[in-house]
PDB file as gemmi writes it, atoms N, CA and C in Angstrom:
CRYST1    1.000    1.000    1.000  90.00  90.00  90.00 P 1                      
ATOM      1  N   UNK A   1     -27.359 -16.807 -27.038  1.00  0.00           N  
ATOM      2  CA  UNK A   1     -26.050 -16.566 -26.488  1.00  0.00           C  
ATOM      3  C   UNK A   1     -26.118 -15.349 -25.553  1.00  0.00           C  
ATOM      4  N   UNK A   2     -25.713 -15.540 -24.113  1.00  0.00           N  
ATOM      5  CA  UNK A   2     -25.798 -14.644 -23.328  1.00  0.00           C  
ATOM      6  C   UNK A   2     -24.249 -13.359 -23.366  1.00  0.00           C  
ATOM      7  N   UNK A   3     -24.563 -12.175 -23.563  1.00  0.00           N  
ATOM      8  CA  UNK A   3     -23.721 -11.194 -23.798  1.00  0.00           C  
ATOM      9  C   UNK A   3     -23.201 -11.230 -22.370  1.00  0.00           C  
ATOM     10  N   UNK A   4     -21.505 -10.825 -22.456  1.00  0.00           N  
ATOM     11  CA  UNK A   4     -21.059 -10.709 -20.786  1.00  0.00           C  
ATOM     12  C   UNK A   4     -21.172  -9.012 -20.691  1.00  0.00           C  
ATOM     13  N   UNK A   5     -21.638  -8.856 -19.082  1.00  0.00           N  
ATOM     14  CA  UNK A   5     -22.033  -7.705 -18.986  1.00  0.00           C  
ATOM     15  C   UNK A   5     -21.578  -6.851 -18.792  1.00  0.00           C  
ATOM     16  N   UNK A   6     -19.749  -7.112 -18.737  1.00  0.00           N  
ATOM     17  CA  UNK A   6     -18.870  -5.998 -18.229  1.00  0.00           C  
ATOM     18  C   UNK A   6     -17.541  -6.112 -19.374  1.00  0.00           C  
ATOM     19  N   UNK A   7     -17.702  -5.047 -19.999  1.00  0.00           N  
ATOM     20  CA  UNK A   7     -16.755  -4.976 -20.588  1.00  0.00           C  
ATOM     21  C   UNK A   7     -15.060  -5.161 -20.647  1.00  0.00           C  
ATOM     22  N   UNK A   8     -14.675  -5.405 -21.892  1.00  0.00           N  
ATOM     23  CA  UNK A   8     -13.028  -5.699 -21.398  1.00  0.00           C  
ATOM     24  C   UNK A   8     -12.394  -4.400 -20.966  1.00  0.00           C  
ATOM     25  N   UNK A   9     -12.342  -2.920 -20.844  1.00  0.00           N  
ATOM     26  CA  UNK A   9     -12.650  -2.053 -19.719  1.00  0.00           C  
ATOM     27  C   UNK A   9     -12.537  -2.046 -18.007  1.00  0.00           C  
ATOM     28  N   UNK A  10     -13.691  -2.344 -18.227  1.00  0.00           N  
ATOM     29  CA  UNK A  10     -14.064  -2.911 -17.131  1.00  0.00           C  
ATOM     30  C   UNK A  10     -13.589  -3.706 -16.134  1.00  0.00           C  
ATOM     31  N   UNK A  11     -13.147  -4.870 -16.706  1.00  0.00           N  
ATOM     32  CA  UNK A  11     -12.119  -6.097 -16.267  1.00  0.00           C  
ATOM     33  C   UNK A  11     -11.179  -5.244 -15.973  1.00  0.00           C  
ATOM     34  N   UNK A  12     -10.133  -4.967 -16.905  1.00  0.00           N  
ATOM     35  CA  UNK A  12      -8.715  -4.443 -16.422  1.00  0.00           C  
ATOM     36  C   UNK A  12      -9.094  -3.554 -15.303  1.00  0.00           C  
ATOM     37  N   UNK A  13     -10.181  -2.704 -15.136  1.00  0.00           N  
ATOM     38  CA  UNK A  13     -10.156  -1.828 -14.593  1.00  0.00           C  
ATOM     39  C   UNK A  13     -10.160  -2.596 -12.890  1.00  0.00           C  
ATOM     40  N   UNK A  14     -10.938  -3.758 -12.497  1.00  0.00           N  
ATOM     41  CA  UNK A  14     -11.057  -4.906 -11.249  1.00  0.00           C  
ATOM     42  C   UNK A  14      -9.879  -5.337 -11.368  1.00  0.00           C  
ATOM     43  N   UNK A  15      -9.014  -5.529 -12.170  1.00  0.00           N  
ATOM     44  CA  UNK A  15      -7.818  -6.051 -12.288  1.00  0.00           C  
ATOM     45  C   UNK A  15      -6.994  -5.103 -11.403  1.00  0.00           C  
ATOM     46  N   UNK A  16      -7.039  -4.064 -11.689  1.00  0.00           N  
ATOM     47  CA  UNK A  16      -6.252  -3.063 -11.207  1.00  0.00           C  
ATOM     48  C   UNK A  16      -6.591  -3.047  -9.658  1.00  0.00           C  
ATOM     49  N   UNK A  17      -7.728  -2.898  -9.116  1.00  0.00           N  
ATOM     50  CA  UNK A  17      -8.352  -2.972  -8.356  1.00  0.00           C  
ATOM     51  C   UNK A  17      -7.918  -3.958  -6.984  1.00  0.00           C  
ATOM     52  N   UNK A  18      -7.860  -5.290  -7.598  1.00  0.00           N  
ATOM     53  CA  UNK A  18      -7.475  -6.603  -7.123  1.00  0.00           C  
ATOM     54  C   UNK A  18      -5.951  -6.007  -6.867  1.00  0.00           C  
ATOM     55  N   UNK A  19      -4.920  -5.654  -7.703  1.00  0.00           N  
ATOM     56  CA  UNK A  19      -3.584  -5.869  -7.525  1.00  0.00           C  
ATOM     57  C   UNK A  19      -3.139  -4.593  -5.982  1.00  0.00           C  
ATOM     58  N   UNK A  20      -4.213  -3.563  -6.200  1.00  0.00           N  
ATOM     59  CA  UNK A  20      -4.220  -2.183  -5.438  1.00  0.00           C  
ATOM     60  C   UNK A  20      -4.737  -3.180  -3.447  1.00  0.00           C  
ATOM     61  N   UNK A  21      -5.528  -3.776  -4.081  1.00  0.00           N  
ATOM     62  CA  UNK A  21      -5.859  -4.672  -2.403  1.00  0.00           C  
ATOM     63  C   UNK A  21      -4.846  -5.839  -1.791  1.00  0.00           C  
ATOM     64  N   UNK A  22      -4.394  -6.660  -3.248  1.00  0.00           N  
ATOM     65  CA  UNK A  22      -3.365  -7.255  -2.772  1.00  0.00           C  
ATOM     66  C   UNK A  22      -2.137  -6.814  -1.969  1.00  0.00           C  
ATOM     67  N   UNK A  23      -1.745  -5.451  -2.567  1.00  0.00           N  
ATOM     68  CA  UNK A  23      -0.808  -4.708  -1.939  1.00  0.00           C  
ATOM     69  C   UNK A  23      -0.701  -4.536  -0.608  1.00  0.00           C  
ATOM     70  N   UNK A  24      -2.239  -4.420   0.069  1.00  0.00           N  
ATOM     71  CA  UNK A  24      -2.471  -3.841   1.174  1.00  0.00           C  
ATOM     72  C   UNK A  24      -2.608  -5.162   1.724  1.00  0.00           C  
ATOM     73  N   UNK A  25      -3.124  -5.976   1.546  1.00  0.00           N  
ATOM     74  CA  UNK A  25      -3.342  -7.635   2.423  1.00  0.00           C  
ATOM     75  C   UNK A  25      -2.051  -8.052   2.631  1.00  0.00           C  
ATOM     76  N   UNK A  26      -1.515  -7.379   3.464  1.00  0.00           N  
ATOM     77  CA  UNK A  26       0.091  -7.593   4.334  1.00  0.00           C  
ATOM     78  C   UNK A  26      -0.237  -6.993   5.684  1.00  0.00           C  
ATOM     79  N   UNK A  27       0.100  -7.992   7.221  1.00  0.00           N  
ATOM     80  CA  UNK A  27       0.224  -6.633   8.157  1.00  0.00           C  
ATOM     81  C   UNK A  27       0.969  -5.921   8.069  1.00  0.00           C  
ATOM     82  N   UNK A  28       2.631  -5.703   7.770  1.00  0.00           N  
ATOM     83  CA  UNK A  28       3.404  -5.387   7.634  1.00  0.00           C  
ATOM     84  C   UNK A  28       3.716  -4.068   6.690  1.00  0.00           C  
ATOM     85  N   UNK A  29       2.743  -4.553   5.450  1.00  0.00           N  
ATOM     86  CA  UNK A  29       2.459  -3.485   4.637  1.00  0.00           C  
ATOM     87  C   UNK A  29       1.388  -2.139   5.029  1.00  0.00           C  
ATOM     88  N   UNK A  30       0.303  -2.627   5.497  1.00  0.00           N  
ATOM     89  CA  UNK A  30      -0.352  -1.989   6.140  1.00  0.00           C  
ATOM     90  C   UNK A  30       0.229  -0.980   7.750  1.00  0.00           C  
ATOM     91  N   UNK A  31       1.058  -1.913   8.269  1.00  0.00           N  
ATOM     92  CA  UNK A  31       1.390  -0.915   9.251  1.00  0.00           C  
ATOM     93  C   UNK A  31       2.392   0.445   8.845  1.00  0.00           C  
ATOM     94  N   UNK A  32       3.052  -0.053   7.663  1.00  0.00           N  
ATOM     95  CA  UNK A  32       3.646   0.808   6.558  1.00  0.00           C  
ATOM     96  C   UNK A  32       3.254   2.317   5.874  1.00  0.00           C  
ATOM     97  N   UNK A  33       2.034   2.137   5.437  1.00  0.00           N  
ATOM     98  CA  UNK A  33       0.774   2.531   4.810  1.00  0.00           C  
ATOM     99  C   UNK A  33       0.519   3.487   6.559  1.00  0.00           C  
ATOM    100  N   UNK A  34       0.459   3.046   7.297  1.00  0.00           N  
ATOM    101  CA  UNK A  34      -0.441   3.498   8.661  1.00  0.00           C  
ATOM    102  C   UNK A  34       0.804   4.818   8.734  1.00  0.00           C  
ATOM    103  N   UNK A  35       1.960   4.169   8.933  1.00  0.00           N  
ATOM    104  CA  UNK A  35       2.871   4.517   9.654  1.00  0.00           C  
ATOM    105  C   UNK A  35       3.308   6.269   8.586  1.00  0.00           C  
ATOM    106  N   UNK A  36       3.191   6.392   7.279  1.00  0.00           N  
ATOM    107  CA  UNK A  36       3.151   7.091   6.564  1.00  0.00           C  
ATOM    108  C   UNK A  36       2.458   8.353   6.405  1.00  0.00           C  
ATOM    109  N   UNK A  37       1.343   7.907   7.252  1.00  0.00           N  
ATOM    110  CA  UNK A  37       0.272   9.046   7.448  1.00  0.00           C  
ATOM    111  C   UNK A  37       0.777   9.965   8.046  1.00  0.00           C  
ATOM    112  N   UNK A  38       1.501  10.139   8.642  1.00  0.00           N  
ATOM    113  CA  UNK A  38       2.740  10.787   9.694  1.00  0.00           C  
ATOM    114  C   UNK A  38       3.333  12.231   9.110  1.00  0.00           C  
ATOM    115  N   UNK A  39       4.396  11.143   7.968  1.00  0.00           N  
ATOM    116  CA  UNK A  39       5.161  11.822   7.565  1.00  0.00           C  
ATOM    117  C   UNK A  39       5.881  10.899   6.698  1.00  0.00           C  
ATOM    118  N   UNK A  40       6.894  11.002   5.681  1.00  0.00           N  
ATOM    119  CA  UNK A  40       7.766  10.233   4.845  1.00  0.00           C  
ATOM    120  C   UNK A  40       8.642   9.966   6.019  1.00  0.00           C  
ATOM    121  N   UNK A  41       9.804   8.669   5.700  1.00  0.00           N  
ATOM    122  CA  UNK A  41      10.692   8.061   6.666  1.00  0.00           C  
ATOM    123  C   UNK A  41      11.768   7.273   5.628  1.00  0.00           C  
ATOM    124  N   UNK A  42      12.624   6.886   6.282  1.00  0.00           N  
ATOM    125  CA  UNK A  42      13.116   5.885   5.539  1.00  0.00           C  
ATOM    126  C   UNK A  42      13.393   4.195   6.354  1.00  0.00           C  
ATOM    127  N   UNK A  43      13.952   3.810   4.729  1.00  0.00           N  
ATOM    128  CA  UNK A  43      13.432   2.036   5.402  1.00  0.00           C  
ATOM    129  C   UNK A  43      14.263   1.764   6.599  1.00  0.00           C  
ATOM    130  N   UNK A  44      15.406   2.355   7.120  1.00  0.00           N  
ATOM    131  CA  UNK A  44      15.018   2.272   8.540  1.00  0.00           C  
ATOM    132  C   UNK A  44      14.279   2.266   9.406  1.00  0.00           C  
ATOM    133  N   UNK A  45      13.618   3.345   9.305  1.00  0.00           N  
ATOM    134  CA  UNK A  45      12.791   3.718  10.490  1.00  0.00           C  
ATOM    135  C   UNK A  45      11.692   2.471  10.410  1.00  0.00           C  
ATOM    136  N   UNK A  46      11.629   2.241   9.315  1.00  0.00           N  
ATOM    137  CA  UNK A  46      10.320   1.255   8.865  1.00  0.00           C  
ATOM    138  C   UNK A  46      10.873  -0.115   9.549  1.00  0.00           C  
ATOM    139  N   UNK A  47      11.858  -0.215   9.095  1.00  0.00           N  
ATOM    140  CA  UNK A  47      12.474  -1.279   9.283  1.00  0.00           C  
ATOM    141  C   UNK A  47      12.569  -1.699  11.371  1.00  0.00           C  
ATOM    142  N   UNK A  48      12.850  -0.532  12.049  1.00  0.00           N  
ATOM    143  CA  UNK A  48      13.036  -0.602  13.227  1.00  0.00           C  
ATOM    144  C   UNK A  48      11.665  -1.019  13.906  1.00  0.00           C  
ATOM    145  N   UNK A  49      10.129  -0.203  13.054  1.00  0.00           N  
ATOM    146  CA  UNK A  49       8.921  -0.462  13.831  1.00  0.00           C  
ATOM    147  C   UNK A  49       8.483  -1.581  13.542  1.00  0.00           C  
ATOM    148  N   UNK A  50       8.831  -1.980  12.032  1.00  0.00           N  
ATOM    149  CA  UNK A  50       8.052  -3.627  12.019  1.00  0.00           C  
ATOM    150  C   UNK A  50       8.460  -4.532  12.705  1.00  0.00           C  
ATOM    151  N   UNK A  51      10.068  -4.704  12.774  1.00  0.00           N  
ATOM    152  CA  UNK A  51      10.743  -5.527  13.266  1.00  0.00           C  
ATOM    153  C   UNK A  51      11.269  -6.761  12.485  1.00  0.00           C  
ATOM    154  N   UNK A  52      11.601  -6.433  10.974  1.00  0.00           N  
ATOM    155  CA  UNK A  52      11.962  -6.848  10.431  1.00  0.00           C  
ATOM    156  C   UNK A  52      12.906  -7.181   9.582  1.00  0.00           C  
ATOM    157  N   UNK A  53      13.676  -7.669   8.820  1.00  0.00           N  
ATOM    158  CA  UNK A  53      15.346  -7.440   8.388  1.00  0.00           C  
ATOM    159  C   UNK A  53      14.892  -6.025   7.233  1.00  0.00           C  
ATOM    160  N   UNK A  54      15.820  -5.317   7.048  1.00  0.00           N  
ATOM    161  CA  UNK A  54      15.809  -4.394   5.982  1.00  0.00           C  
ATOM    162  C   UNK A  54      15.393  -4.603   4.578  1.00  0.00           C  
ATOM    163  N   UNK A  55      16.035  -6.337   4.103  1.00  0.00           N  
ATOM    164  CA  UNK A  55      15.182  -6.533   3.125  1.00  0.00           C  
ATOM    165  C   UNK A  55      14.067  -7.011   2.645  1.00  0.00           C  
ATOM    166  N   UNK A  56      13.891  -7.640   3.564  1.00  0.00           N  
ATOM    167  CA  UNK A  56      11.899  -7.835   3.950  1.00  0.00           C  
ATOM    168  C   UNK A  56      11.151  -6.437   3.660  1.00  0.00           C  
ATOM    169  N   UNK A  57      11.078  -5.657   4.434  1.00  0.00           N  
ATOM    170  CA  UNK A  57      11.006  -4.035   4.449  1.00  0.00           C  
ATOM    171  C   UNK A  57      11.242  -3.372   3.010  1.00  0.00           C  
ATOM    172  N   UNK A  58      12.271  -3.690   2.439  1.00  0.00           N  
ATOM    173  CA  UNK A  58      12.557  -2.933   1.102  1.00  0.00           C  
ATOM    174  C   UNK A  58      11.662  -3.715  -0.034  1.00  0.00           C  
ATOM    175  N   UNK A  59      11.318  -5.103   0.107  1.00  0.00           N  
ATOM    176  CA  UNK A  59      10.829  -5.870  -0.789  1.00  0.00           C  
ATOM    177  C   UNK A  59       8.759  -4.986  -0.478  1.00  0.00           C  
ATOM    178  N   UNK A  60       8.338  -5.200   0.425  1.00  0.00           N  
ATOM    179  CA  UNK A  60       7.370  -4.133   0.680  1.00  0.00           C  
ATOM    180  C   UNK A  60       6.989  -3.264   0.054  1.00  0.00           C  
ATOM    181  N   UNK A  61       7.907  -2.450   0.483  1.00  0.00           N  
ATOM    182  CA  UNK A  61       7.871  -0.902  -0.559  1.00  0.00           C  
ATOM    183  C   UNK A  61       8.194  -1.096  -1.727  1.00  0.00           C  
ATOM    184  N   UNK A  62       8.895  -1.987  -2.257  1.00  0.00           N  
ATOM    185  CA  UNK A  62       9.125  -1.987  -3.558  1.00  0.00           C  
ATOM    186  C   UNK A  62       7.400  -2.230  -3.859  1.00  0.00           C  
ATOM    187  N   UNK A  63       7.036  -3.496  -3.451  1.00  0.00           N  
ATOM    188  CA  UNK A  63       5.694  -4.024  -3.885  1.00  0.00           C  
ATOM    189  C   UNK A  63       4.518  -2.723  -3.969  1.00  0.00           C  
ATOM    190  N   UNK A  64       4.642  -1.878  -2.581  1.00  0.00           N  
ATOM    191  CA  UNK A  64       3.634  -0.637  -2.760  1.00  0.00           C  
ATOM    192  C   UNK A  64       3.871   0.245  -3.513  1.00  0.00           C  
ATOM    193  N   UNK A  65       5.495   0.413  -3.995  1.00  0.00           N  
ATOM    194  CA  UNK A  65       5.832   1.431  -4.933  1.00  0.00           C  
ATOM    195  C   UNK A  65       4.949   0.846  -6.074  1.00  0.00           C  
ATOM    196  N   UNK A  66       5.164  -0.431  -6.593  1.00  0.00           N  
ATOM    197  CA  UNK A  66       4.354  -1.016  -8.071  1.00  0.00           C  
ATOM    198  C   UNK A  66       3.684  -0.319  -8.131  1.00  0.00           C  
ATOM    199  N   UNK A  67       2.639  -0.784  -7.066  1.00  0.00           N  
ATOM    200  CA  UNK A  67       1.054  -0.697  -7.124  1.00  0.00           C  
ATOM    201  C   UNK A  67       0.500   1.166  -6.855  1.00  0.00           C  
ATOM    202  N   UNK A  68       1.687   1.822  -7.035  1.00  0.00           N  
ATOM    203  CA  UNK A  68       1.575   3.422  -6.741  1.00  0.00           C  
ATOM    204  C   UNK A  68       0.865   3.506  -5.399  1.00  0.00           C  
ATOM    205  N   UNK A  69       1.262   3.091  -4.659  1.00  0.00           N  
ATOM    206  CA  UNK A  69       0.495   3.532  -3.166  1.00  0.00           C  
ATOM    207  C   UNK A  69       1.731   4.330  -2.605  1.00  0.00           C  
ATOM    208  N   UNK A  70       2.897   4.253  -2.462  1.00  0.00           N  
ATOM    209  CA  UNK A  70       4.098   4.806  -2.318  1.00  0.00           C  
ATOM    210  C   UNK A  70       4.904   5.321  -3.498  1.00  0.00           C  
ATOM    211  N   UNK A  71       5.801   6.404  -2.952  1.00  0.00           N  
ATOM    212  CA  UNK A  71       7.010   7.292  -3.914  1.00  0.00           C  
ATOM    213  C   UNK A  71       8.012   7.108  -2.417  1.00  0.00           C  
ATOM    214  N   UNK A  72       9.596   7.555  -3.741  1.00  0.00           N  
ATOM    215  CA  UNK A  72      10.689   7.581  -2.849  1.00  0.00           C  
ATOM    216  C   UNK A  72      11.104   8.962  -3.259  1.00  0.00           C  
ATOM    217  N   UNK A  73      11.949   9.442  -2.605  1.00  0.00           N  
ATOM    218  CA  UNK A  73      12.602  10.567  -2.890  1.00  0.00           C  
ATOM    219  C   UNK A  73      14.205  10.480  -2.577  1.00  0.00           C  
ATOM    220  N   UNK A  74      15.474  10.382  -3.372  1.00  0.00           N  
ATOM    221  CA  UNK A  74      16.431  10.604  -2.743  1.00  0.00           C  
ATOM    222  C   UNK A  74      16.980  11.841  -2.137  1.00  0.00           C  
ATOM    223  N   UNK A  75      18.066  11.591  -1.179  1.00  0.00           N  
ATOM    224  CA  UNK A  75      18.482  12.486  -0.480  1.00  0.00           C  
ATOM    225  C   UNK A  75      19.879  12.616  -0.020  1.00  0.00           C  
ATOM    226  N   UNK A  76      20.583  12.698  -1.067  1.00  0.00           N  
ATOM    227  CA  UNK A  76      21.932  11.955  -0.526  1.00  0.00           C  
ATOM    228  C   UNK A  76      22.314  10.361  -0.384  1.00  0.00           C  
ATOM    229  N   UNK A  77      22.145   9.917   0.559  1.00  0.00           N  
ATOM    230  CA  UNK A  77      22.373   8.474   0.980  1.00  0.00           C  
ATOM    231  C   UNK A  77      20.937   8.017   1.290  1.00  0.00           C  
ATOM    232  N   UNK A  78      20.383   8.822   1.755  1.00  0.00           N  
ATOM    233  CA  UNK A  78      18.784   8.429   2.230  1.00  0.00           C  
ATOM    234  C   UNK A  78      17.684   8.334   0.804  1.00  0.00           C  
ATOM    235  N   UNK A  79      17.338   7.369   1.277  1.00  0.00           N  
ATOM    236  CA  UNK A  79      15.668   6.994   0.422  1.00  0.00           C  
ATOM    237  C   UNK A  79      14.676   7.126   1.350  1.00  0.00           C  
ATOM    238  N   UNK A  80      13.963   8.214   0.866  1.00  0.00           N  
ATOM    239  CA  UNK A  80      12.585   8.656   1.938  1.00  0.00           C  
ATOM    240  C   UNK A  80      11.760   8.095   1.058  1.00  0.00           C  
ATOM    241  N   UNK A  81      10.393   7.474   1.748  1.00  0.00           N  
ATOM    242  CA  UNK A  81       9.023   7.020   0.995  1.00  0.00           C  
ATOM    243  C   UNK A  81       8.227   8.066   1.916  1.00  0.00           C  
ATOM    244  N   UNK A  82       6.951   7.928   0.958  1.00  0.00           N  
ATOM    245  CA  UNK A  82       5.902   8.818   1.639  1.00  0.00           C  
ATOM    246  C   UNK A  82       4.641   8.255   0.834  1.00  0.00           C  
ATOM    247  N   UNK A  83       3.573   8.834   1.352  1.00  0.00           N  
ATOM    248  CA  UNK A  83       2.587   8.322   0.348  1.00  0.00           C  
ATOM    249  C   UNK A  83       2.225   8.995  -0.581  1.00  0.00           C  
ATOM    250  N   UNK A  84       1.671   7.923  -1.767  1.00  0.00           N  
ATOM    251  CA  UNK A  84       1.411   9.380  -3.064  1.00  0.00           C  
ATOM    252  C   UNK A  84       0.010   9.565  -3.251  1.00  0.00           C  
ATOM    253  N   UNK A  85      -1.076   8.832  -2.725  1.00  0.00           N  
ATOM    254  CA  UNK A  85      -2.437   9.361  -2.423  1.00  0.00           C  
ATOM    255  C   UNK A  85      -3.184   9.088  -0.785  1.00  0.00           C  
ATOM    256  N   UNK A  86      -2.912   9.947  -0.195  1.00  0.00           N  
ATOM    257  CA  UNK A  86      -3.321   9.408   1.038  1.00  0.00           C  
ATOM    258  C   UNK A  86      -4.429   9.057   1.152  1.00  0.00           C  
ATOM    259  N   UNK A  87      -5.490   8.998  -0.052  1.00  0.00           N  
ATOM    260  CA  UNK A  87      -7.087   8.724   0.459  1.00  0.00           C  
ATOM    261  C   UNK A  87      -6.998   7.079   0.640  1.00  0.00           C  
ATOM    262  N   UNK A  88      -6.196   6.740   0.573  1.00  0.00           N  
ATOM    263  CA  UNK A  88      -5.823   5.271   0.564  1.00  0.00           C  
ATOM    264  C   UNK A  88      -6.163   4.626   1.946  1.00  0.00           C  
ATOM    265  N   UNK A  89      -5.962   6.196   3.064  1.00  0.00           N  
ATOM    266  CA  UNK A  89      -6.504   6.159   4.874  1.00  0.00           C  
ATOM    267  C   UNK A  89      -7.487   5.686   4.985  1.00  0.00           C  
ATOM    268  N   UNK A  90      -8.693   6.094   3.630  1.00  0.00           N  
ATOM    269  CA  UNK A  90      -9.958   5.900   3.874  1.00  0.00           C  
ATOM    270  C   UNK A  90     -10.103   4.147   3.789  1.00  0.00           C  
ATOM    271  N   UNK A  91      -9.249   3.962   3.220  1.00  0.00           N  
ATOM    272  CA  UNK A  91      -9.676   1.828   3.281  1.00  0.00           C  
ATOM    273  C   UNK A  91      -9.786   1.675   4.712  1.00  0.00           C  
ATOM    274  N   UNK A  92      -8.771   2.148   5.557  1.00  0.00           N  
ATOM    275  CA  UNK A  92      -8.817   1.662   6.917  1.00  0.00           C  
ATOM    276  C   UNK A  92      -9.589   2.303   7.450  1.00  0.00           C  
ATOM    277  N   UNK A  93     -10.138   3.362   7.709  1.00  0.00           N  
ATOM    278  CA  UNK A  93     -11.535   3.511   8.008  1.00  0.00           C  
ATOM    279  C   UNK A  93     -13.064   2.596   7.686  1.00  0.00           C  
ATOM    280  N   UNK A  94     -12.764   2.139   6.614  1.00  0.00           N  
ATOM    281  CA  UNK A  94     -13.395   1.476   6.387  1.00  0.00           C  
ATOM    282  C   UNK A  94     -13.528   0.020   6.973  1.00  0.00           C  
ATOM    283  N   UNK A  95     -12.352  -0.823   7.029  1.00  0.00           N  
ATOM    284  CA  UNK A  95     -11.714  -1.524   7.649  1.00  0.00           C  
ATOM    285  C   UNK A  95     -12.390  -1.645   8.950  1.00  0.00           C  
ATOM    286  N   UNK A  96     -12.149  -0.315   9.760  1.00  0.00           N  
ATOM    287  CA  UNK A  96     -12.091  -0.238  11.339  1.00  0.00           C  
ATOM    288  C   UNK A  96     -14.137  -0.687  11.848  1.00  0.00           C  
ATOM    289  N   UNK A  97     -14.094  -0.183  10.676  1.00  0.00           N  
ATOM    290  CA  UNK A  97     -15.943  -0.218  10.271  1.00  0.00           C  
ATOM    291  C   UNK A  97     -16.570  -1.150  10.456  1.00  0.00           C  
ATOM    292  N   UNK A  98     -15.888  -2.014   9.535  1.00  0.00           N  
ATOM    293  CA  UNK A  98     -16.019  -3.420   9.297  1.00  0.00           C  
ATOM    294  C   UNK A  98     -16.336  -4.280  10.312  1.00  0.00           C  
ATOM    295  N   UNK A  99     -14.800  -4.121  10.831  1.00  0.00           N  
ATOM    296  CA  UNK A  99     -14.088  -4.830  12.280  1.00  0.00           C  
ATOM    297  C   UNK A  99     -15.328  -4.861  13.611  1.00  0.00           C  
ATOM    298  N   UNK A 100     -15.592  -3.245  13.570  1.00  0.00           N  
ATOM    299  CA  UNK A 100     -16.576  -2.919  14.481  1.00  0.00           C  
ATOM    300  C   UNK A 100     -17.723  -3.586  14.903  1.00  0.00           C  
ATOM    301  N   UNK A 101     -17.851  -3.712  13.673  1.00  0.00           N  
ATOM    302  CA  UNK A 101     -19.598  -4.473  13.254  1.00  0.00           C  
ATOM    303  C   UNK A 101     -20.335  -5.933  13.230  1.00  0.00           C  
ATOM    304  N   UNK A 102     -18.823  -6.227  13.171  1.00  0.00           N  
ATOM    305  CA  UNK A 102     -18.717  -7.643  13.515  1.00  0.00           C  
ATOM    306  C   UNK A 102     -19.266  -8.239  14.539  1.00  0.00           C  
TER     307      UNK A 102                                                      
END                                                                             
């Protein structure tokens, strides 16, 4: 009987992994993610560069909030997002890498 070589650990841990890439396999999300590097905004502003209805846009961020790639902050009437680990830049570097090489 062959032992499996990665523990149940392990798994959840690709699990996590998988749900953190799914997040990002959006253009929309990604230009999101891009657009953040900036500065925090709200789903307006987001909403004005994608070009998309507001709740398209809010369904997004909700999805990147899940997956902790985004935080909100209130402000009165305003909901600002921003990012909560920016090394997250480094995928698209990586990305651009990729693309390059092709």
């Amino acid at each position: 009987m062959r032992r499996n070589k990665h523990s149940v650990l392990e798994k959840k841990y690709y699990k996590q992994r998988a749900r953190l890439l799914r997040a990002l396999a959006n253009e929309s999300r990604l230009m999101i993610v891009d657009r953040l590097r900036e500065d925090e905004c709200t789903v307006g502003e987001l909403t004005e560069m994608i070009g998309s209805d507001q709740s398209t846009v809010s369904k997004h961020l909700a999805l990147l909030r899940a997956a902790g790639i985004v935080e909100d902050r209130r402000d009165g009437n305003h909901v600002y997002y921003s990012l909560v680990t920016p090394c997250v830049l480094n995928f698209f570097s990586c990305t651009d890498e990729v693309i390059a090489n092709r």
